[in-house]
Every structure is written in C-alpha cells, then in structure tokens.
C-alpha positions in Angstrom: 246.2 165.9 236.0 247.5 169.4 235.9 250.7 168.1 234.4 248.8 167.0 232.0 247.2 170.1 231.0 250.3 172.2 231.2 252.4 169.8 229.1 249.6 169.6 226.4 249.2 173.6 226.3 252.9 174.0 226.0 252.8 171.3 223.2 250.1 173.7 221.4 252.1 176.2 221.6 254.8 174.7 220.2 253.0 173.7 217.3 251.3 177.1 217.1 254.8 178.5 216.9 255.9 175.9 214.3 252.4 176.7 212.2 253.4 180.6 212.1 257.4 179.7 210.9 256.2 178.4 208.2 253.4 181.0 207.2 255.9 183.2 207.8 258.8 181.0 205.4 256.3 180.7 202.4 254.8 185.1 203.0 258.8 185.7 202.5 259.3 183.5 199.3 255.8 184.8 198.0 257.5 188.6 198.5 260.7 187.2 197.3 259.2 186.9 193.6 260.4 183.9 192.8 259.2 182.1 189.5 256.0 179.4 190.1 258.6 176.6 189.8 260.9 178.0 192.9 257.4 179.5 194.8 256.1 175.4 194.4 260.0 173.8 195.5 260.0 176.4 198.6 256.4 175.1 200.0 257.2 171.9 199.1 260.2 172.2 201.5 258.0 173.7 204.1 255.0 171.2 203.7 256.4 168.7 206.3 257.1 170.9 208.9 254.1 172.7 208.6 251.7 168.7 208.9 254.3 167.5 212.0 253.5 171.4 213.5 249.8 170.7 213.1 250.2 167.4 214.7 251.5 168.7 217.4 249.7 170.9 218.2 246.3 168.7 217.9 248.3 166.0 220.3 248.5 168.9 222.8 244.9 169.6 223.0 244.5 166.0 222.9 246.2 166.3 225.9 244.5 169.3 227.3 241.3 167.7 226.9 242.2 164.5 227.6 243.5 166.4 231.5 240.3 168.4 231.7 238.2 165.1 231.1 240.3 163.2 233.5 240.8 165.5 236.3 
C-alpha cells in the first residue's frame, strides 16, 4: 500500500503545481492590463487546465486515502 500513498501524493502534487501555473497565468494577464474582453478570453483559456489540475489533484488524495484506509 505504500505505493499507493506515494503515487497519490506525487499526483497532488502535480495538481498542486498545475493549480499555481494557472494562478500564476491569470495574476500575469491581470498585471498585464488587458481590456475586460482579453482579461475574460485569457481565463477562459486557462479554465480547463486549471478543473483537470483540481482533478488531479483530488484523485491523488483519493489515492492517499484510499492507501491509508487500506493499508
């Protein structure tokens, strides 16, 4: 079971790292001053990426949990 728990926390953290790319995408296009039409185009870019990060990373604690609970 701890492969299970180490493949679900690196999948977290995967996902954690894919959550903060796209805080930090949208922070830079929100500096970038772009009008409210380009600001709502560049998250809508970003929106996808930022729901399949989250996923992941929930299907890592899943996984964590799911080790913990099992082992």
């Amino acid at each position: 079971m701890q492969s299970l728990i180490w493949s679900g926390a690196a999948l977290s953290v995967v996902g954690l790292a894919g959550l903060v790319w796209c805080i930090v995408t949208v922070a830079r296009a929100r500096r970038a001053g772009l009008s409210d039409e380009a600001l709502r185009a560049e998250v809508q870019k970003v929106l996808p990426y930022n729901l399949g990060a989250l996923g992941l990373s929930v299907i890592g604690l899943m996984l964590v949990i799911l080790g913990i609970f099992l082992g």
